[in-house]
C-alpha positions as CSV (number, residue, x, y, z in Angstrom):
1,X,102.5,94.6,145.5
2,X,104.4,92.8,142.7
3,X,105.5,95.5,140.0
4,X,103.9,95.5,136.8
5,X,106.2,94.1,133.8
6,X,107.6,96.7,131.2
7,X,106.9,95.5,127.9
8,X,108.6,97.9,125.2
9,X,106.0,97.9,122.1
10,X,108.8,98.8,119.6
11,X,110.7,95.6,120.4
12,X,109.1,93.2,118.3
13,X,104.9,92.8,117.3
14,X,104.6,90.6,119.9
15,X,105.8,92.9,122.1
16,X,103.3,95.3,120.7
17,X,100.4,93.4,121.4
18,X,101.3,92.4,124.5
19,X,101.4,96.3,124.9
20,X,98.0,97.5,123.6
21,X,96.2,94.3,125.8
22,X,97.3,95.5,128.9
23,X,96.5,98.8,127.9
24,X,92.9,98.0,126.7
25,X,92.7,96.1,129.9
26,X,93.6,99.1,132.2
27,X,91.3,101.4,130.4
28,X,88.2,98.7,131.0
29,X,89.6,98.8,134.9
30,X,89.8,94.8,134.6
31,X,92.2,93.1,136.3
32,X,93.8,89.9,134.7
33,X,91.9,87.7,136.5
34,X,88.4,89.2,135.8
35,X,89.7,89.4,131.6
36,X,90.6,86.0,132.3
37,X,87.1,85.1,133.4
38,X,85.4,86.6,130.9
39,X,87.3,85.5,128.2
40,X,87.7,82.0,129.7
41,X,91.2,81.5,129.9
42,X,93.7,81.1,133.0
43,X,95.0,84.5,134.4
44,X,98.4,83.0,133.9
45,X,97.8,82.9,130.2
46,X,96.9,86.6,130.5
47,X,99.9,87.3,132.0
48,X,102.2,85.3,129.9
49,X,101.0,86.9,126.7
50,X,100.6,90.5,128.7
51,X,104.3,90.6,129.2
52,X,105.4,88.8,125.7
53,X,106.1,85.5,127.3
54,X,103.9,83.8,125.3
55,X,102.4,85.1,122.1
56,X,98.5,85.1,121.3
57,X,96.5,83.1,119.8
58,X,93.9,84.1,117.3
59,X,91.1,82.8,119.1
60,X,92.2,84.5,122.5
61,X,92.5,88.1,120.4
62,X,88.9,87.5,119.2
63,X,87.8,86.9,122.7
64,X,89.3,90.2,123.9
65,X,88.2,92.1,121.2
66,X,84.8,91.6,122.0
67,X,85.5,92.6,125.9
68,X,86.5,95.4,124.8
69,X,84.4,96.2,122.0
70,X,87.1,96.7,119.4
71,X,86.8,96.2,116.1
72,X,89.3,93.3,115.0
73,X,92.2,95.5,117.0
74,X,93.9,93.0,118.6
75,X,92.6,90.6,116.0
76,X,94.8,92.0,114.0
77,X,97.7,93.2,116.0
78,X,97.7,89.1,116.4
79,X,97.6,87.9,112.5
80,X,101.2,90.5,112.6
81,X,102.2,88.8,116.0
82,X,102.6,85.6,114.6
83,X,104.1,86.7,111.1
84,X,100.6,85.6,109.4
85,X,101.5,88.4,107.4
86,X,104.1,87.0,105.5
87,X,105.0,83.8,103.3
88,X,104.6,80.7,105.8
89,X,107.8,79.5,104.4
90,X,109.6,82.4,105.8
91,X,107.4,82.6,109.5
92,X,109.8,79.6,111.1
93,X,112.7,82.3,110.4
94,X,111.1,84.8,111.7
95,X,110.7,83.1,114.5
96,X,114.4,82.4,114.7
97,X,115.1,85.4,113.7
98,X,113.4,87.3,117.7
99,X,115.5,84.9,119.7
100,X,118.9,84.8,118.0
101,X,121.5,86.3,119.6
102,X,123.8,86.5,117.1
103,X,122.9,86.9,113.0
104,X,125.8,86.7,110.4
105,X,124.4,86.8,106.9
106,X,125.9,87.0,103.5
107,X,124.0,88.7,100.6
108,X,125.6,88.2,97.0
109,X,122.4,90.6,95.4
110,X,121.0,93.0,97.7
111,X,120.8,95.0,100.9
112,X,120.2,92.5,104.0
113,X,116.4,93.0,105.1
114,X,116.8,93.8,108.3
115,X,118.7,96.9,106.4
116,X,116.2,97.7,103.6
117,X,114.8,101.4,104.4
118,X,111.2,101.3,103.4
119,X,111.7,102.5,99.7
120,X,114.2,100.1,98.8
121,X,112.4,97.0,100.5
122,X,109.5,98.5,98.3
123,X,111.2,98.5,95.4
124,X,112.7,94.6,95.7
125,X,108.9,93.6,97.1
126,X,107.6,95.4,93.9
127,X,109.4,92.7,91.7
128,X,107.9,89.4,93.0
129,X,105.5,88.6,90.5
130,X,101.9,87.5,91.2
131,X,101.7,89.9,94.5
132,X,98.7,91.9,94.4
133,X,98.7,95.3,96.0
134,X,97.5,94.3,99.6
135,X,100.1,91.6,99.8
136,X,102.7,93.7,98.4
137,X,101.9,96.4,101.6
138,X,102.1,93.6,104.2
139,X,105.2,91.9,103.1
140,X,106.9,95.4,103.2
141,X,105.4,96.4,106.7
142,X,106.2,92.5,107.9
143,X,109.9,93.3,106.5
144,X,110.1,96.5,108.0
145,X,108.9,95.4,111.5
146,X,111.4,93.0,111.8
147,X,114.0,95.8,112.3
148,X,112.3,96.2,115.6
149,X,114.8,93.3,117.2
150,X,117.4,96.5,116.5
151,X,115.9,98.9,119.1
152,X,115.7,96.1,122.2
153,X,117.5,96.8,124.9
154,X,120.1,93.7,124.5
155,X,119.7,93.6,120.7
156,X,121.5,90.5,118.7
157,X,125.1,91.1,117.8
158,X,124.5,91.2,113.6
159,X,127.9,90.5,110.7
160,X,126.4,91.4,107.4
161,X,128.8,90.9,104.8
162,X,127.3,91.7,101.3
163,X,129.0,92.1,98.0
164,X,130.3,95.7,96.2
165,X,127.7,95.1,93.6
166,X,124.8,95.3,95.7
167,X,126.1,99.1,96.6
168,X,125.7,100.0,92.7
169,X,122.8,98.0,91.9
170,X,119.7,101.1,90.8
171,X,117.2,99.6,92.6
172,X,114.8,102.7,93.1
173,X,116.7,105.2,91.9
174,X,119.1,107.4,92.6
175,X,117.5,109.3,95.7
176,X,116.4,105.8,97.3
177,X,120.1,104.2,96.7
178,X,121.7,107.2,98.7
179,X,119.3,107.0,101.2
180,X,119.6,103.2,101.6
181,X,123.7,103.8,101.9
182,X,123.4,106.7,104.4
183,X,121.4,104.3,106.8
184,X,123.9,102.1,106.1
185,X,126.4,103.9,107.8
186,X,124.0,105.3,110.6
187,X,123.1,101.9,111.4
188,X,127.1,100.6,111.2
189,X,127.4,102.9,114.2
190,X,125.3,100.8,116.6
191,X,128.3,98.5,118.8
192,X,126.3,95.2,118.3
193,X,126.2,95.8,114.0
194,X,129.2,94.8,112.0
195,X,128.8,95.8,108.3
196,X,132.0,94.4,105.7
197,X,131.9,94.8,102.0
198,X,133.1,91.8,99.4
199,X,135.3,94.1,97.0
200,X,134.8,92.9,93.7
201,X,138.5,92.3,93.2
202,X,137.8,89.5,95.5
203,X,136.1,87.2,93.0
204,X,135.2,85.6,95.9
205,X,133.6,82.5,94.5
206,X,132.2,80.9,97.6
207,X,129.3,83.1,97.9
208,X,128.1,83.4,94.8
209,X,125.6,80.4,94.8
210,X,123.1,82.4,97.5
211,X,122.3,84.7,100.2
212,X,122.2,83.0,103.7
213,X,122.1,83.6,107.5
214,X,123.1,81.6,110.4
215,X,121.6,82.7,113.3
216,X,122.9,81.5,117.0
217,X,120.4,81.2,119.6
218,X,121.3,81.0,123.8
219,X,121.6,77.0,124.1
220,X,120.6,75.9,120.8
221,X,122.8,75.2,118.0
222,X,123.4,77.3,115.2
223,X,120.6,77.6,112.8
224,X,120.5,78.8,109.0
225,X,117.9,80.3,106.1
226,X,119.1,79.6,102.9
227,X,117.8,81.8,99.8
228,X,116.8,79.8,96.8
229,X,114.8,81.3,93.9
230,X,111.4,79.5,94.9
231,X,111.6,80.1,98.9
232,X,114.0,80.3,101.3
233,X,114.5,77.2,103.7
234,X,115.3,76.9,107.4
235,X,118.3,74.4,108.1
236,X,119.4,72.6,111.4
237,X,121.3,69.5,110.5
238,X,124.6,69.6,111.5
239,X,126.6,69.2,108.9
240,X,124.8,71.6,106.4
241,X,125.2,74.2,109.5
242,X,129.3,73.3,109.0
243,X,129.1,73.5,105.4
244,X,127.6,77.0,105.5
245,X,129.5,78.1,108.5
246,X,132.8,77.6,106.7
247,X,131.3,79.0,103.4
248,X,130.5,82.1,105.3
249,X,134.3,82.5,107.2
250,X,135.4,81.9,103.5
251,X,133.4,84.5,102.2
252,X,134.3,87.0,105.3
253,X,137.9,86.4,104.6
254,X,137.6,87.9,101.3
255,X,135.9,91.0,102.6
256,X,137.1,94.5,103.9
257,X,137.5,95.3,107.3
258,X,134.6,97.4,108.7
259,X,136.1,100.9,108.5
260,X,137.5,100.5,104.8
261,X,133.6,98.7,104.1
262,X,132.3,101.5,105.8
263,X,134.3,104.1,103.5
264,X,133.5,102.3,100.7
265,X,129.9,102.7,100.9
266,X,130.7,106.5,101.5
267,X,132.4,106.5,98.3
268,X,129.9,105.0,96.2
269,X,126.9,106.8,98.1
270,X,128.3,109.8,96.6
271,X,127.8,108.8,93.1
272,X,124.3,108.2,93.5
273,X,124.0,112.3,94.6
């Protein structure tokens, strides 16, 4: 008997729901082939999206909600499965973003957001006007779930360079700011994170126009997201992608080594005890 696939539900929401079908399944003693059936679909599609091989679609969480007699569960768990959650200009990232194997972004203005702790991602969210107050909790819990690519088993090797100012910039307060810097440092510690500081004595000029991130994914070439005041934008001509790469190693030249970054931010976290 073929062993059963272990699908880790903190690695990504995909993952997730790939994790709570199987286990709805199991509890309604189905096997995939009678879900399958039921829900009319080929039991190789059940499997696929069973062990995150293939994401669901909305139709084919509907179907199973009502075998199950759930409530919009996996309806749900579906919508955050596919990033409907957040601004469709930013879902193609995200996207990119699961299957890169290597990230190296450059943030002129704030912490990187696959760094923001909850109340400083909060805080930025808070700021984009016209958001009301459901959209506002669903960009921050889309923003915070992307951190889950940090806990795989073979997460992405990440280089976050980001500016000095962004360590001083109040954004929440003084409590939030030395929390944000002290998971930071906790986060520096994992062997596939890279965290350098731009010191303002730098006045390192090539980064100031925007935040960006190039992401390299397993036999594809490399792709970026741009930042831009209206919406960010997903690049993969070839030479933008040489542009920004040397931008970047321009940037990263100007920037401290990790462990002087590293005791930088300890510095500065203690003026915001």
């Amino acid at each position: 008997m073929t062993k059963p696939v272990e699908v880790n539900p903190e690695e990504s929401p995909q993952a997730l729901f790939a994790y709570e079908l199987r286990r709805y399944r199991l509890e309604a003693g189905l096997v995939q082939a009678e879900l399958a059936r039921k829900i009319g679909y080929a039991t190789s599609v059940v499997g696929m999206v069973e062990t995150a091989r293939r994401p669901p679609g909305k139709r084919f969480a509907e179907l199973c909600d009502q075998v199950f007699g759930l409530d919009g569960v996996l309806t749900r768990l579906c919508s955050i499965a596919r990033w409907e959650t957040v601004p469709e200009f930013f879902r193609d990232w995200m996207d990119v973003e699961q299957e890169a194997t290597l990230l190296r972004s450059w943030d002129p203005l704030l912490i990187p957001g696959l760094f923001q702790i909850e109340a400083y991602a909060r805080r930025v969210i808070e700021g984009e006007p016209g958001l009301t107050t459901a959209q506002r909790d669903e960009h921050i819990a889309s923003r915070l779930r992307r951190k889950a690519i940090l806990a795989r088993e073979s997460p992405p090797v990440i280089v976050t360079l980001m500016d000095e100012s962004v360590l001083h910039r109040p954004l929440g307060g003084r409590a939030v700011m030395r929390e944000q810097l002290e998971y930071l440092l906790d986060i520096a510690q994992n062997p596939k994170v890279t965290i350098q500081v731009v010191p303002y004595s730098a006045e390192s000029t090539s980064g100031m126009l925007s935040a960006f991130t190039l992401a390299e994914l397993q036999g594809s070439p490399h792709i970026v997201y741009v930042e831009s005041s209206a919406h960010g934008q997903v690049i993969e001509d070839r030479p933008t992608l040489a542009r920004v790469a040397a931008r970047y190693e321009a940037i990263r030249a100007e920037a401290h080594a990790q462990y002087l970054s590293l005791q930088l931010i300890k510095d500065v976290m203690k003026q915001w005890t």
